[in-house]
C-alpha positions as CSV (number, residue, x, y, z in Angstrom):
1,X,0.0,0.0,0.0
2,X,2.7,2.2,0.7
3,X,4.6,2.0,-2.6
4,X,1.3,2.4,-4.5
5,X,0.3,5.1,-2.8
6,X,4.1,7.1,-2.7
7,X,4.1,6.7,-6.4
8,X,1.1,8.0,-7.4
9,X,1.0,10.8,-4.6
10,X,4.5,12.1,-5.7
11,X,3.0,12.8,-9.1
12,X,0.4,14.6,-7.6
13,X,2.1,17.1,-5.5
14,X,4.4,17.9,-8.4
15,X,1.1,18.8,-10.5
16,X,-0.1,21.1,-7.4
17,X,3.2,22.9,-7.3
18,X,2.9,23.2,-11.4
19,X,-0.7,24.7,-11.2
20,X,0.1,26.6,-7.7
21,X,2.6,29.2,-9.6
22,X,0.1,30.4,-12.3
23,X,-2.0,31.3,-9.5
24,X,0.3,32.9,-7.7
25,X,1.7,35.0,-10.9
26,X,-1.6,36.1,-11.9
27,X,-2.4,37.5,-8.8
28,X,0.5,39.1,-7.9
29,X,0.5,41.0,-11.5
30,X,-3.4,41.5,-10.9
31,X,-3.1,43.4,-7.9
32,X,0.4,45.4,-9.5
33,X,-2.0,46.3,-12.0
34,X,-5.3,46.6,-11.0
35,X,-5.3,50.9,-11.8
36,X,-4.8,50.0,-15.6
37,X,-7.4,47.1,-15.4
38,X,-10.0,49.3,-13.8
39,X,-9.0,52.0,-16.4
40,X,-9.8,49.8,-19.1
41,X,-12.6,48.2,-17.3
42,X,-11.3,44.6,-17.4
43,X,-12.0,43.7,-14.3
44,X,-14.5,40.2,-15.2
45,X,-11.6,39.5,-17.9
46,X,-8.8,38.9,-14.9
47,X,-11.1,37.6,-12.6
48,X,-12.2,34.7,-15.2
49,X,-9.1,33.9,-15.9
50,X,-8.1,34.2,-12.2
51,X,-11.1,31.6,-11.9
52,X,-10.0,28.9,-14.6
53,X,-6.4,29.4,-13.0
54,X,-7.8,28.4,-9.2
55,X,-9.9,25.2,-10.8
56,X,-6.5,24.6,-12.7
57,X,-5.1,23.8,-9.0
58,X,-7.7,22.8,-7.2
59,X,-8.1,19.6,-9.5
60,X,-4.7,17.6,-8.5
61,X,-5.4,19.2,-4.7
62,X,-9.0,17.4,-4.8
63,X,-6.9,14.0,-5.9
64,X,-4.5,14.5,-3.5
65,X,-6.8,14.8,-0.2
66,X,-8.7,11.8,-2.4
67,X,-5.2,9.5,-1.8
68,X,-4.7,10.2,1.6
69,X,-8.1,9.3,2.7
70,X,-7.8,6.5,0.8
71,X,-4.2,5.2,2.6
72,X,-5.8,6.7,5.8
73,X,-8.8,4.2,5.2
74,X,-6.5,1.2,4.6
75,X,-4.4,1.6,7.0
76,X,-7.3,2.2,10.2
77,X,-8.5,-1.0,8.9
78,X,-5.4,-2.9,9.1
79,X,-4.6,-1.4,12.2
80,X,-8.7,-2.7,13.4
81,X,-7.7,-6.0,12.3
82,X,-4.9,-6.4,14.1
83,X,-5.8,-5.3,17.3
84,X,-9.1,-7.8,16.6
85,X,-6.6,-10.5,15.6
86,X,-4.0,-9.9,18.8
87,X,-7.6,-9.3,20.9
88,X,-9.1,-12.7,20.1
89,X,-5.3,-14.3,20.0
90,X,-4.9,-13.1,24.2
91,X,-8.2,-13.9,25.2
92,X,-8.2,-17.4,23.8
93,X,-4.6,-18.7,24.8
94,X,-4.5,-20.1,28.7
95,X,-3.6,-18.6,32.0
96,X,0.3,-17.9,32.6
97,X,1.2,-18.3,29.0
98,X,2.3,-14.3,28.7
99,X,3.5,-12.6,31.1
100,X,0.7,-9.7,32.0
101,X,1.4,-6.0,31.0
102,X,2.2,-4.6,34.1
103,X,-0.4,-1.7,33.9
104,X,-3.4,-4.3,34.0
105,X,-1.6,-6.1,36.7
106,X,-1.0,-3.2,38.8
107,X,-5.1,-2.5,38.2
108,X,-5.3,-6.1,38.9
109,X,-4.2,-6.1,42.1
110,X,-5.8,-2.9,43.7
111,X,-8.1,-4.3,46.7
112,X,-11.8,-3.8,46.6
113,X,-13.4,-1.4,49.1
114,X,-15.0,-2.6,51.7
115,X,-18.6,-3.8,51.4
116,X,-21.1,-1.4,50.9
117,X,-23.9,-2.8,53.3
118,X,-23.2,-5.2,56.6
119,X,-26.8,-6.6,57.4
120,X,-25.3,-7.9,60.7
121,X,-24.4,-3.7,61.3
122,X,-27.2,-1.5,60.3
123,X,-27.3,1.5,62.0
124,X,-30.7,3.3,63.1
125,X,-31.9,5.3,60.7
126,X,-31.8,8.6,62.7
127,X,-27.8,8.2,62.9
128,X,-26.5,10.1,63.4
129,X,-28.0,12.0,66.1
130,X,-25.5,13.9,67.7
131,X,-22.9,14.0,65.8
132,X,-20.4,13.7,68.0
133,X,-16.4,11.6,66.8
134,X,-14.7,10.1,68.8
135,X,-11.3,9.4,66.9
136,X,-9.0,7.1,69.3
137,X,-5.4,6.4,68.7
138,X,-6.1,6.8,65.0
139,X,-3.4,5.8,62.5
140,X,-3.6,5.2,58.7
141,X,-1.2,5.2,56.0
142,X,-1.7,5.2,52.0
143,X,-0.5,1.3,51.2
144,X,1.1,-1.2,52.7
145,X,4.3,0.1,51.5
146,X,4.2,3.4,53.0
147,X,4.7,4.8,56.5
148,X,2.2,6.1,59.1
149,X,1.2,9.3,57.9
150,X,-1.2,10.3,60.4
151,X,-2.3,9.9,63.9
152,X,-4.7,11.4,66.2
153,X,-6.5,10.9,69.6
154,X,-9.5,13.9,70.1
155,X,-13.2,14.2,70.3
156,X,-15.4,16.4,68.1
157,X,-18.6,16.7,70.3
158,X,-21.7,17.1,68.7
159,X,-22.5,20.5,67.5
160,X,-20.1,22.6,68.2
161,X,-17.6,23.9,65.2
162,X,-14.0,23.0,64.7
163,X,-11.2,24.4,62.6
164,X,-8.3,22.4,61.7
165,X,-5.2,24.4,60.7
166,X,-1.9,23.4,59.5
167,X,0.5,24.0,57.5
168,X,0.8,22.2,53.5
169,X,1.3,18.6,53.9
170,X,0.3,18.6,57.6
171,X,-2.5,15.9,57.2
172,X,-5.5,18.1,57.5
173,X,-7.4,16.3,54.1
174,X,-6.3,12.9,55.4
175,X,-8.9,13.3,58.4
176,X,-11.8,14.1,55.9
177,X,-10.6,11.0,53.9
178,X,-10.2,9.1,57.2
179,X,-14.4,9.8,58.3
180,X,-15.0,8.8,54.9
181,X,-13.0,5.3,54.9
182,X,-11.3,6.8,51.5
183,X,-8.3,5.6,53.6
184,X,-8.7,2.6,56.0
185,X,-7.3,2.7,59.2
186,X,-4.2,0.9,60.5
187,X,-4.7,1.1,63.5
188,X,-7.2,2.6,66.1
189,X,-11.0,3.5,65.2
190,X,-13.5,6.4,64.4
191,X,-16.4,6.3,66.8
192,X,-19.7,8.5,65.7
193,X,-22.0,8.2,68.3
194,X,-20.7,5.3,69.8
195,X,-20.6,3.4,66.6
196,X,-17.5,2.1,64.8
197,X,-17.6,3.2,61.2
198,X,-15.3,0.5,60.4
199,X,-17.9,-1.8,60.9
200,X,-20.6,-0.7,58.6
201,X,-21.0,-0.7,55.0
202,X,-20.5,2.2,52.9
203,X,-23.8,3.3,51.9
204,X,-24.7,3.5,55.2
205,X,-22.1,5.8,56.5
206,X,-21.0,8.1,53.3
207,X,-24.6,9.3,52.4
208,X,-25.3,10.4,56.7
209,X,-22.2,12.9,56.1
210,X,-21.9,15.8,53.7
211,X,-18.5,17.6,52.6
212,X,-18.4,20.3,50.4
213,X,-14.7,20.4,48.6
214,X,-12.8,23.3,47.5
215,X,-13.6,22.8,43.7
216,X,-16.9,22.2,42.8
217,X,-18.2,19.6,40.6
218,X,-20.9,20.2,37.9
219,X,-22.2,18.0,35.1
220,X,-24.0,18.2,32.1
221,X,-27.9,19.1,33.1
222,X,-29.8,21.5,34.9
223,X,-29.6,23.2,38.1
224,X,-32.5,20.5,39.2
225,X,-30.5,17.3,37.7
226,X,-27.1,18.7,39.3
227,X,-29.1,19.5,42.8
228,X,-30.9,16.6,43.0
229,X,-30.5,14.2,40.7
230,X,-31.6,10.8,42.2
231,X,-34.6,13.1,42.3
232,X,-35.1,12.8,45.9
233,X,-36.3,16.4,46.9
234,X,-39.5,18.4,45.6
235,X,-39.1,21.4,44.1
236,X,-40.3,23.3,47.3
237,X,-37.2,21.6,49.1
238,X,-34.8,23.0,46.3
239,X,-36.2,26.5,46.6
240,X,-35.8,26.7,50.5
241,X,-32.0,25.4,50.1
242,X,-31.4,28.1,47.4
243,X,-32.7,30.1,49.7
244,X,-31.1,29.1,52.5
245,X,-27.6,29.2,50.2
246,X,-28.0,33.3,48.9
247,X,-28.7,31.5,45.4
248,X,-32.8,31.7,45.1
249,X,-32.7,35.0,44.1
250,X,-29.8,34.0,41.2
251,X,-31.5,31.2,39.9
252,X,-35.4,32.9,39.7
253,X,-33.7,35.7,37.7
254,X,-33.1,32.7,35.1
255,X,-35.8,31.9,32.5
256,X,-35.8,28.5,33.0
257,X,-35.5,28.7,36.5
258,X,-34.8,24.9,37.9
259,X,-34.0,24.6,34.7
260,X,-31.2,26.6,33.7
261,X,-27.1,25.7,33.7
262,X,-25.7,27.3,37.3
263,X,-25.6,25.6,40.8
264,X,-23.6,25.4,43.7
265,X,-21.7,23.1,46.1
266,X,-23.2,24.5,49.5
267,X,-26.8,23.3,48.4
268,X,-26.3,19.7,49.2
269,X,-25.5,20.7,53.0
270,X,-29.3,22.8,53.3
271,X,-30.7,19.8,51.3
272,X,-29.4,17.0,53.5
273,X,-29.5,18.6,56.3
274,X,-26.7,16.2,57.9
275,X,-25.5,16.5,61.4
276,X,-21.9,16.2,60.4
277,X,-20.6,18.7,57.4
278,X,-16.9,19.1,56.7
279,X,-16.1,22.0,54.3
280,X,-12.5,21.1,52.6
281,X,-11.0,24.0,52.2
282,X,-14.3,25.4,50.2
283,X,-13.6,28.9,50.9
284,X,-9.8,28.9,49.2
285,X,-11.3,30.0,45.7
286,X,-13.9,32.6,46.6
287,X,-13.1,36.3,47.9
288,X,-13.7,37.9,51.7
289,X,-17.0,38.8,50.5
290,X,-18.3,35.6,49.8
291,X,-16.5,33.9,52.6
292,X,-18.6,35.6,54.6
293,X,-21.6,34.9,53.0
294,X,-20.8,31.7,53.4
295,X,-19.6,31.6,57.1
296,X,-23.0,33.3,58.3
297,X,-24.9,30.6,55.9
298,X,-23.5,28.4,58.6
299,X,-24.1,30.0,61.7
300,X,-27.6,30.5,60.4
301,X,-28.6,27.0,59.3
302,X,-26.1,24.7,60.7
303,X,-26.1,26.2,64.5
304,X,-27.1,22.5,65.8
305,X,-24.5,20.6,63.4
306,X,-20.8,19.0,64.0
307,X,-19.0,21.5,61.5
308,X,-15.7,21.0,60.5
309,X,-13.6,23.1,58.6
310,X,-10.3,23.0,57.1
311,X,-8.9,26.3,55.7
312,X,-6.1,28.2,54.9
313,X,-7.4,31.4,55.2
314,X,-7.4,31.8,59.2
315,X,-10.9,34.5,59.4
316,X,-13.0,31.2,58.4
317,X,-11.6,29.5,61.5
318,X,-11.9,32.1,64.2
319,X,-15.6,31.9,65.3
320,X,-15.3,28.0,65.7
321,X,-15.7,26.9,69.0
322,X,-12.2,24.7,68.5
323,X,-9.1,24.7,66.7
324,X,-7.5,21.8,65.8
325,X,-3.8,22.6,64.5
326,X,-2.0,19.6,62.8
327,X,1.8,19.6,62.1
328,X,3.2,16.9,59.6
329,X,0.3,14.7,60.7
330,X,0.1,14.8,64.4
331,X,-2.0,16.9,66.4
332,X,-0.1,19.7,68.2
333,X,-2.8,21.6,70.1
334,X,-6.4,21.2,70.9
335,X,-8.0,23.7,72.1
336,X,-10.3,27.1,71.9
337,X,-9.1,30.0,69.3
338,X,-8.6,32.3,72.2
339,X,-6.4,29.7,74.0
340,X,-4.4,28.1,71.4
341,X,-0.9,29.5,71.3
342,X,0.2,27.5,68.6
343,X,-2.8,29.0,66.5
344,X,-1.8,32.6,66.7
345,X,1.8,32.1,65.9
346,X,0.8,30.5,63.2
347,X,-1.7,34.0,62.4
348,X,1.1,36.0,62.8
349,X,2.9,33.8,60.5
């Protein structure tokens, strides 16, 4: 395929380089020229020939596109063949017979997460009710492979509002990852409301707590279908969490209203209304203004929740009832804003 196809497309571009030059020629003496053609008033006489030149060249272009979408053609085919040949040839030959490509063994050998329901370990449906943690001699580390990279021994009663400071690579999103068994423990356990969330499936502890990360996620669909899209909430419930959120006045301006393409992260906490919200650094992207906003949104609304916030910026940490200041993942002070050295010298810092 190759040599048929070098062969005839070599003739070709030499036949687009012989009918490119007229072009060119005639239009750089027609524009030289153009006062004595206007003069003489031959403007359609240049601009047929100008014409006939242009189809001249466009003819061996046309046939040269026409080749290489005939080679590209061939050669996707040969290439589909191939990989349907080598496809059926792996799948058919026994176990152990090649070696496996270390990528799919690597995918091969990540473990499974831990069940998503234990019928033995059902919690009541109203947990959790005070939202208190109880984290005790907490450990965890990445893989097997890598060393302890976090431990911590406090208790984050139930609805008061907790800050955790620390400088970068201090630890602080390994505790959110922690509550939500993204990282199992090693050793020690996470008590919420006297219950071990070790020992529990997954859907029934990650849907009882809400976080609200630093960048928010959208997808493609309506405010509604972002929102709520298990369709789980009436459309009264939407309105009194866009309310709740400073968006219901945004969103009725909107012609489609439910319907349009904006949303925002803080909605699921009003919607849920869980007693333990964790905001992960969710003020880092916005100004002071909005920061606000969003720190009386939780006064307001969330004055009987477990709150806890990790943040950079120290003003959305000073009206919590705790501050929890981590340094290169163990707790160094536990105590109230007003109290905690540690915490101002890191302010003044």
């Amino acid at each position: 395929m190759q040599q048929y196809y070098v062969s005839s497309a070599r003739e070709l571009s030499w036949l687009v380089g012989v009918c490119k030059a007229p072009v060119l020629q005639h239009f750089a003496e027609t524009i030289l020229g153009s006062s004595t053609i206007r003069n003489f008033d031959q403007e359609s006489r240049f601009r047929d020939t100008n014409m006939k030149l242009i189809d001249g060249y466009s003819r061996p272009k046309f046939h040269t596109a026409g080749a290489m979408e005939w080679l590209v053609l061939r050669l996707d085919m040969l290439s589909s063949i191939s990989f349907a040949f080598s496809l059926a040839f792996l799948t058919s030959i026994s176990k152990g017979v090649i070696d496996p490509v270390e990528r799919i063994y690597q995918y091969t050998c990540i473990p499974s997460e831990s069940p998503l329901a234990i019928e033995a370990n059902w919690p009541n449906h109203s947990w959790p009710k005070h939202g208190e943690i109880d984290i005790r001699d907490l450990q965890v580390r990445y893989a097997h492979t890598y060393p302890l990279c976090f431990e911590a021994l406090c208790i984050f009663r139930g609805g008061m509002k907790t800050g955790i400071v620390g400088r970068t690579g201090s630890g602080k999103p390994t505790l959110i990852q922690a509550l939500f068994r993204m990282v199992e423990p090693a050793f020690g356990q996470i008590l919420i409301d006297g219950i071990n969330i070790s020992l529990i499936g997954l859907h029934d502890l990650r849907p009882r707590l809400t976080v609200i990360p630093q960048g928010p996620v959208m997808f493609e669909g309506t405010v509604c279908s972002n929102l709520d899209p298990l369709e789980e909430y009436t459309d009264e419930q939407i309105w009194e969490a866009l309310d709740k959120c400073q968006l219901g006045n945004e969103v009725r301006k909107k012609e489609e209203k439910l319907d349009s393409r904006e949303a925002a992260g803080l909605f699921w906490a009003c919607v849920k209304k869980s007693k333990i919200l964790m905001l992960d650094e969710a003020t880092a992207s916005v100004d002071t203004a909005t920061d606000n906003l969003i720190q009386q949104t939780l006064r307001q609304h969330f004055s009987d929740c477990t709150v806890i916030t990790i943040a950079h910026r120290i003003t959305s940490v000073l009206d919590s009832d705790m501050v929890l200041l981590l340094n290169h993942g163990f707790i160094e002070e536990y105590d109230s804003p007003a109290k905690s050295s540690s915490f101002w010298q890191l302010v003044a810092e």
